[in-house]
C-alpha positions as CSV (number, residue, x, y, z in Angstrom):
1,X,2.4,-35.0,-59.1
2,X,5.1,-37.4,-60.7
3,X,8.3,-37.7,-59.3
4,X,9.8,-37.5,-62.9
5,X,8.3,-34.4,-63.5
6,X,10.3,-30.7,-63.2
7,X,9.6,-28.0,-60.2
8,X,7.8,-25.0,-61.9
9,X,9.3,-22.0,-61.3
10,X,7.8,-18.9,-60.2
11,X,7.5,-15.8,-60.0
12,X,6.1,-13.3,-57.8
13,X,5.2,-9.8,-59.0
14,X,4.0,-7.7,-55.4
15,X,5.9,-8.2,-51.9
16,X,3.3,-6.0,-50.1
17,X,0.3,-7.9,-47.9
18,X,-1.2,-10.1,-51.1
19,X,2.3,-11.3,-51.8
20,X,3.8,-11.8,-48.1
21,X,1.6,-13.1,-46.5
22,X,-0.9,-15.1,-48.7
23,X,0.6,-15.6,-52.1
24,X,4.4,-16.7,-51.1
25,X,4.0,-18.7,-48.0
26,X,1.7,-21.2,-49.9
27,X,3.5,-21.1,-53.1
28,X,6.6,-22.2,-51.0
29,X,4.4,-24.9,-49.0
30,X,2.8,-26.9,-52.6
31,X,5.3,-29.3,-53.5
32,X,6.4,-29.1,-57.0
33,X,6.7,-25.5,-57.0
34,X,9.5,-23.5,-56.7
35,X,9.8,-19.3,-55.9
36,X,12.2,-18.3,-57.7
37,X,11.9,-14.8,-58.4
38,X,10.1,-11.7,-56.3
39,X,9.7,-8.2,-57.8
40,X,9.8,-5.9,-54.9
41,X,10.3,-2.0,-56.2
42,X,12.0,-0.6,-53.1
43,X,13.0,-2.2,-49.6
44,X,14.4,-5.3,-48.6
45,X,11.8,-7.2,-46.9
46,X,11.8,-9.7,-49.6
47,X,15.6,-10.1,-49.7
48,X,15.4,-10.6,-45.5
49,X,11.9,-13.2,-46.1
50,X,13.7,-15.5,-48.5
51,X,17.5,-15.1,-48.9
52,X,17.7,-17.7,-51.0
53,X,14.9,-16.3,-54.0
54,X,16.1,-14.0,-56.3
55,X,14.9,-10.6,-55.8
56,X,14.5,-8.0,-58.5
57,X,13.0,-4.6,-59.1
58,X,11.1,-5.1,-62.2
59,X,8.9,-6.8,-63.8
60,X,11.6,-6.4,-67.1
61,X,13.7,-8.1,-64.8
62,X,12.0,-10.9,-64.1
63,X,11.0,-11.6,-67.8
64,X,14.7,-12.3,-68.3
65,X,14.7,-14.9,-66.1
66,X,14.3,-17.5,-68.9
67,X,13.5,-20.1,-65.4
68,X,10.1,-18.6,-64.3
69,X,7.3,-20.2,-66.5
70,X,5.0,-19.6,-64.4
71,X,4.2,-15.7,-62.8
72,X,1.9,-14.4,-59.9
73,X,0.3,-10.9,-59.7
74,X,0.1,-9.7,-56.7
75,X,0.0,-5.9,-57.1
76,X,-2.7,-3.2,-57.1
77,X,-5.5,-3.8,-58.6
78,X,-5.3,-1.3,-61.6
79,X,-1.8,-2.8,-62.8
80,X,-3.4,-6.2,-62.8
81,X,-4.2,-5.9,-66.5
82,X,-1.0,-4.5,-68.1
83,X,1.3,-6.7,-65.9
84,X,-1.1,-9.7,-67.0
85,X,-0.9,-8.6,-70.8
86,X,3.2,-8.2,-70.3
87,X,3.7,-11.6,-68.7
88,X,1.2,-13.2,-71.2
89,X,2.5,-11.8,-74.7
90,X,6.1,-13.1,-73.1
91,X,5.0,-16.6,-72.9
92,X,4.5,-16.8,-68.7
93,X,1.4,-18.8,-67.6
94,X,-0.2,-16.2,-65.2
95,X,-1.8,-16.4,-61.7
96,X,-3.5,-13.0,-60.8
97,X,-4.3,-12.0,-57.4
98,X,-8.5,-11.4,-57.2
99,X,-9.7,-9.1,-58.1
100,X,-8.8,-10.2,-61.6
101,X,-9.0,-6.3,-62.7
102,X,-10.7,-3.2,-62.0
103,X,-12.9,-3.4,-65.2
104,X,-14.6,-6.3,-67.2
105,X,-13.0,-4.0,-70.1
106,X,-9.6,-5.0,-68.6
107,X,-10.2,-8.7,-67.8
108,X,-11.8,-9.7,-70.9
109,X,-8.8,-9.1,-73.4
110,X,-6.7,-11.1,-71.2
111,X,-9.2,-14.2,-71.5
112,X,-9.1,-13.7,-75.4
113,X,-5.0,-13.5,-75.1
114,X,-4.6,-16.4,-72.9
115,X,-7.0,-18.3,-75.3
116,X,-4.7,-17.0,-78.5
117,X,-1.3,-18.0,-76.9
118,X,-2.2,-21.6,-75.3
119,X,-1.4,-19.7,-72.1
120,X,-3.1,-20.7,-68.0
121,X,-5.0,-17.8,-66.9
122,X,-6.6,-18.0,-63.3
123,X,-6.9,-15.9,-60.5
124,X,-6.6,-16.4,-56.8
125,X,-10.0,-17.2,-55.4
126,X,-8.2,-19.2,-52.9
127,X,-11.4,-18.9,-50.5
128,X,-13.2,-21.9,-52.3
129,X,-10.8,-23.4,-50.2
130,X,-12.0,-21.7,-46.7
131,X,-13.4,-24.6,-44.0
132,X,-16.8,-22.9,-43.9
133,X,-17.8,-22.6,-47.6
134,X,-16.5,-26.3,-47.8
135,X,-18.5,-27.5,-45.5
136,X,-21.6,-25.7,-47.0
137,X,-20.5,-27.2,-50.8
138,X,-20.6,-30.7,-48.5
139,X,-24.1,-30.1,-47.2
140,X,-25.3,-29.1,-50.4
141,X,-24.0,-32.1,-51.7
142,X,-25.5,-34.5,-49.8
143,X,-29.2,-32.8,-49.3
144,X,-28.9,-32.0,-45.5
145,X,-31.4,-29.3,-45.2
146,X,-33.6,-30.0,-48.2
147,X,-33.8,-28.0,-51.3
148,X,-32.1,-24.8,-50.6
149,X,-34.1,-20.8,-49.9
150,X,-31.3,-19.0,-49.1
151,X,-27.9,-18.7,-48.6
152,X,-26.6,-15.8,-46.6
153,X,-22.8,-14.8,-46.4
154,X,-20.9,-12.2,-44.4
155,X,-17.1,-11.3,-44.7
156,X,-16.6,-8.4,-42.0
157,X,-13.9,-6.8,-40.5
158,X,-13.2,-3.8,-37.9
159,X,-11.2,-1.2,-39.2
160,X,-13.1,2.2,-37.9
161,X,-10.7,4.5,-39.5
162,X,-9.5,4.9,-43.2
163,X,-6.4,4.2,-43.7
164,X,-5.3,7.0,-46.5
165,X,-2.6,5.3,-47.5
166,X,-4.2,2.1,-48.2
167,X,-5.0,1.8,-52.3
168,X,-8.2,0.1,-51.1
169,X,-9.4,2.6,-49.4
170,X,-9.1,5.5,-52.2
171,X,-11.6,6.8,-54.8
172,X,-10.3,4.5,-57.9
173,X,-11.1,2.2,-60.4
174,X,-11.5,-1.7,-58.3
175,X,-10.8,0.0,-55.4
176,X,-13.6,-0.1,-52.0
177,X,-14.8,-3.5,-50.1
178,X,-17.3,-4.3,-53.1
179,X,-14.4,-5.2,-55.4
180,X,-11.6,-6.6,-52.5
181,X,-13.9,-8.9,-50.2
182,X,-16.8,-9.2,-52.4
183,X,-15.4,-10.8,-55.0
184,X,-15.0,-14.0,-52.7
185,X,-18.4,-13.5,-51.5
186,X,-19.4,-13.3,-55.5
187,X,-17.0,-16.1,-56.4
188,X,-18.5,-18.4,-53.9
189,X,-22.1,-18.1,-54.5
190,X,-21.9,-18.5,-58.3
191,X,-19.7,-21.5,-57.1
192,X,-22.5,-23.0,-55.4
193,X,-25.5,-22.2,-57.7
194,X,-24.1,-20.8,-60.8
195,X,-25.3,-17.6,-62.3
196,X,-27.7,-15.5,-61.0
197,X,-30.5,-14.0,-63.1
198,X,-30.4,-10.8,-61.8
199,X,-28.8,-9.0,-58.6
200,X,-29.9,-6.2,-56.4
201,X,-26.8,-4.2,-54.7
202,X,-26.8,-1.4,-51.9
203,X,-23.3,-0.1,-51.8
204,X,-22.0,2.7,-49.8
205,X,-19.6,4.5,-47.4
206,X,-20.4,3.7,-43.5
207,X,-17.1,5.1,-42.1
208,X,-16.7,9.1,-41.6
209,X,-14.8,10.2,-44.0
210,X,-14.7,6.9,-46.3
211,X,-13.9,8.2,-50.3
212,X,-14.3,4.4,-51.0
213,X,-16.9,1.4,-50.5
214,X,-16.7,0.2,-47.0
215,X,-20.1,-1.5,-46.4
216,X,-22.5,-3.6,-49.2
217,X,-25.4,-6.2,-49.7
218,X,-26.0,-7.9,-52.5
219,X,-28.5,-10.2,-53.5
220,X,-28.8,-12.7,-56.6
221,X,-32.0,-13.6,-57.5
222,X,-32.1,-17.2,-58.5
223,X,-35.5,-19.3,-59.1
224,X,-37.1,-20.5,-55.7
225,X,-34.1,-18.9,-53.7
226,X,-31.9,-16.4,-53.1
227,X,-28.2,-15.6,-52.0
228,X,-27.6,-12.5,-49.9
229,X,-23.6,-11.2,-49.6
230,X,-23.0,-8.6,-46.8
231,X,-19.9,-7.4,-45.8
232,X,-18.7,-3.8,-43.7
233,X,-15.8,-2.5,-42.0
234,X,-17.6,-1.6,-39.1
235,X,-18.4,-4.7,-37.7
236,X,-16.9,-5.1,-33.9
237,X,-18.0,-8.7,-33.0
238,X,-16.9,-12.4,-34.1
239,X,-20.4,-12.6,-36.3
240,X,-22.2,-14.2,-38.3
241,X,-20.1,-16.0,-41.1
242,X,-22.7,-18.2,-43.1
243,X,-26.6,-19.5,-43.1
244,X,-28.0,-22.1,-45.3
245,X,-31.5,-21.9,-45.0
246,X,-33.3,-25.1,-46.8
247,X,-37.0,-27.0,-46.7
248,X,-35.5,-29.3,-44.3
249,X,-33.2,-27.3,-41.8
250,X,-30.6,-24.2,-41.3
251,X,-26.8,-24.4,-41.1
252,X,-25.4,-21.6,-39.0
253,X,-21.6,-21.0,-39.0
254,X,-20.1,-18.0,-37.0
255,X,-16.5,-16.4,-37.0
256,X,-14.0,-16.9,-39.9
257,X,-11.9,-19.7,-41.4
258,X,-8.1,-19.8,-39.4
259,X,-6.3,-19.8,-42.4
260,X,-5.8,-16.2,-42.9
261,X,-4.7,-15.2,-39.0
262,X,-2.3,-17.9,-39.0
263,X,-0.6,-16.7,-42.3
264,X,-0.5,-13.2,-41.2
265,X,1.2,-14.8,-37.9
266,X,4.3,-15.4,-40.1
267,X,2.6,-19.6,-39.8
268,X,3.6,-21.7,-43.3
269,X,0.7,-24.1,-44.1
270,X,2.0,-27.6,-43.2
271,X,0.5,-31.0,-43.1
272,X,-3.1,-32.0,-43.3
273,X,-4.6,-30.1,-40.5
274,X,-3.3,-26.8,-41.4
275,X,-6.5,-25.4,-42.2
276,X,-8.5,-27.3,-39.4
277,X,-10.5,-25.3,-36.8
278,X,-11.4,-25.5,-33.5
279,X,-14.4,-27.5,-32.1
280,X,-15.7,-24.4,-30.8
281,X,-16.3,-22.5,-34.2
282,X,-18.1,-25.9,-35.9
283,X,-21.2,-24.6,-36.8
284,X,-25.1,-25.8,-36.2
285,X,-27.1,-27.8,-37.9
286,X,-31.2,-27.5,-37.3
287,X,-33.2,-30.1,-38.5
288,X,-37.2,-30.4,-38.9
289,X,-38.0,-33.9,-37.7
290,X,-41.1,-35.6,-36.8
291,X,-40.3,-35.4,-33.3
292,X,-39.4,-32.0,-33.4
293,X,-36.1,-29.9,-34.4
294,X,-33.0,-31.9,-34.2
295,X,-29.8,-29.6,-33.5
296,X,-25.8,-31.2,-34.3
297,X,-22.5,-29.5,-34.5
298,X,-21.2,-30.2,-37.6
299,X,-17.1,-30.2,-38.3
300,X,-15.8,-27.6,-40.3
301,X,-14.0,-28.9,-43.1
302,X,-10.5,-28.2,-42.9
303,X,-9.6,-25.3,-45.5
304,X,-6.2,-25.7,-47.7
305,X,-5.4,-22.9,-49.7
306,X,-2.3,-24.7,-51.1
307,X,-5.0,-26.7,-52.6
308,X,-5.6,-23.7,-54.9
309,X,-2.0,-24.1,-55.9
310,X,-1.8,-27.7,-56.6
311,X,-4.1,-27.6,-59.2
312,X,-2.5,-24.9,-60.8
313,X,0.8,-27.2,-60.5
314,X,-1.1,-30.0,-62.1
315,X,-2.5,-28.0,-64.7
316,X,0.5,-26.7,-65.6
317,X,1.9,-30.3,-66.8
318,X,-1.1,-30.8,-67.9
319,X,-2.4,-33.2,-65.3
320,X,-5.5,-31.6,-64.4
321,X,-8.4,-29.0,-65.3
322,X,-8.1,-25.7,-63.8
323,X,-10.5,-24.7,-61.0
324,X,-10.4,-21.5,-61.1
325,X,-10.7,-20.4,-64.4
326,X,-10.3,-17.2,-66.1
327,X,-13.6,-16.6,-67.7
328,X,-15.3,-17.6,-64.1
329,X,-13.2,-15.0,-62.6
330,X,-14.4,-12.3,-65.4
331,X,-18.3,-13.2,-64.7
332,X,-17.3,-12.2,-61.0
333,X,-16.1,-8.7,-62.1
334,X,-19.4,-8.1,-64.2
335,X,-21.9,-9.0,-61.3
336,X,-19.7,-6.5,-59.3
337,X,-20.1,-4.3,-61.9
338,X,-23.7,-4.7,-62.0
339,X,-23.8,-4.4,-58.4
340,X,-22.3,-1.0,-58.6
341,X,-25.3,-0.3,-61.3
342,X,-28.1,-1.4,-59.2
343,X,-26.9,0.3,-56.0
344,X,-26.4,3.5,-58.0
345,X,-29.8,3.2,-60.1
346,X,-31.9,1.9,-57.1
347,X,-33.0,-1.1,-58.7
348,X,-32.6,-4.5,-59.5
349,X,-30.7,-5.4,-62.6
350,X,-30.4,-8.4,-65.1
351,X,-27.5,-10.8,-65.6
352,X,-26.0,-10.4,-67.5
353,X,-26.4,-7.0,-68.4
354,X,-27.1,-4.5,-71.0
355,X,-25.5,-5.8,-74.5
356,X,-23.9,-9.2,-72.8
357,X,-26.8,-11.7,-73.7
């Protein structure tokens, strides 16, 4: 970024687990940005965080602070699309936290109306910018194990009971694990091989007494391979994270990228080997030689998600193209729509869908 040019100034709509501990922390930490403003309802937590931000109580509120240009969602998923719409029509470029909204019939008038207005439009799949899919978008790059048969992804947690009062975890609209950790599961496989041609889905409820989503796997179908996305809430051990299976070898990666558990430690991502992890969690590289199979660890890449942010920075003064951009985060929302179709119908379906072609 040039010296010469102003701090943008934002916003931050949400002080609840999106907002405290992901969004704020590395908004703080990208230089060339500047929180100004938090929207928190009720409480004080925000006030106590960062004494020196202004705190207000609605998103009115902030909207009369003629200094934030640039606003973050970080609410609920079903307010995503009006707060989106507000901030938009009122001239704010616009960061929404994934998933961009709890329908495609949501998201796409936003990508029209950010179109109309001149305004940025992305949302927050900062997990492009995990260690682990990194290094996969590295080995890809350079051929390591041939042309590529299948790429399999897990995102799990262990959380054996519902929590009721979690919006996550009730029967709703973009609501359920499908829609909260599949979207980075989605978001990184089209990533790494574009669009699918079609996708079979088997969604359900694992947990007694689950009203929402809580286990899935998905496949997209793409020519010569495949991409399988699994993910549950019932899943006890430090598993299996990633396999890239190719003509020429297999890249296994177990346990997740740092980034996440040190944020939710209260940790504020600083210098270059925030994101780096420990020799121990590298993953493994198998090899088909004429000699036999040739094992290496391989170094993680070290993940950044203020990396996420500079771009958005840059793109703001108009330094750089965004990453993440708005109409790749509506494609995510249909396949997870078609997901839901497949898992309810049974079948397979095809991208992109009934009346989309």
């Amino acid at each position: 970024m040039s010296v010469t040019q102003d701090a943008v100034h934002v916003g931050l709509v949400g002080f609840g687990p999106a907002g405290r501990v992901f969004h704020a922390p590395v908004i703080g930490a990208v230089p060339g940005l500047r929180l100004s403003a938090i929207v928190q309802r009720t409480g004080d937590d925000a006030a106590r965080a960062y004494p020196d931000v202004t705190v207000v109580r609605s998103l009115n509120d902030l909207l009369d602070l003629a200094d934030v240009t640039l606003v973050v969602v970080a609410t609920p998923t079903l307010s995503h699309a009006d707060l989106a719409r507000r901030c938009l029509e009122a001239g704010r470029d616009v960061v929404i936290d994934k998933p961009f909204a709890a329908t495609s019939a949501e998201a796409a008038p936003l990508v029209d109306l950010a179109e109309r207005t001149g305004r940025l439009l992305s949302v927050f799949h900062n997990r492009r910018w995990d260690g682990d899919f990194l290094t996969v978008q590295r080995l890809l790059g350079r051929g390591a194990c041939g042309r590529p048969l299948l790429f399999e992804t897990h995102f799990d947690r262990y959380r054996p009971r519902r929590n009721p009062d979690a919006w996550r975890e009730r029967p709703q609209p973009g609501s359920g694990i499908l829609f909260d950790l599949g979207s980075h599961l989605v978001d990184q496989a089209v990533t790494l091989f574009g669009l699918p041609d079609a996708i079979t889905a088997d969604v359900r409820r694992e947990r007694d007494g689950a009203v929402a989503d809580d286990g899935f796997d998905v496949t997209l179908h793409y020519p010569r391979m495949r991409a399988l996305l699994r993910s549950s809430m019932l899943a006890c051990d430090n598993g299996l994270r990633m396999v890239l299976r190719g003509t020429e070898g297999t890249y296994v990666k177990h346990g997740l990228d740092p980034q996440e558990e040190r944020l939710a430690r209260g940790e504020t991502p600083v210098g270059p080997d925030w994101g780096r992890e420990a020799p121990e969690h590298w993953g493994q590289l198998t090899l088909a030689t004429n000699d036999g199979l040739l094992r290496e660890r391989v170094e993680t890449e070290a993940g950044d998600y203020r990396r996420y942010y500079e771009n958005v920075r840059d793109c703001v003064h108009g330094n750089a193209a965004l990453d993440v951009t708005a109409h790749q985060a509506l494609d995510v929302i249909r396949l997870l729509e078609l997901a839901l179709e497949s898992s309810r119908l049974g079948r397979t379906v095809a991208w992109p869908g009934p009346g989309r072609a």
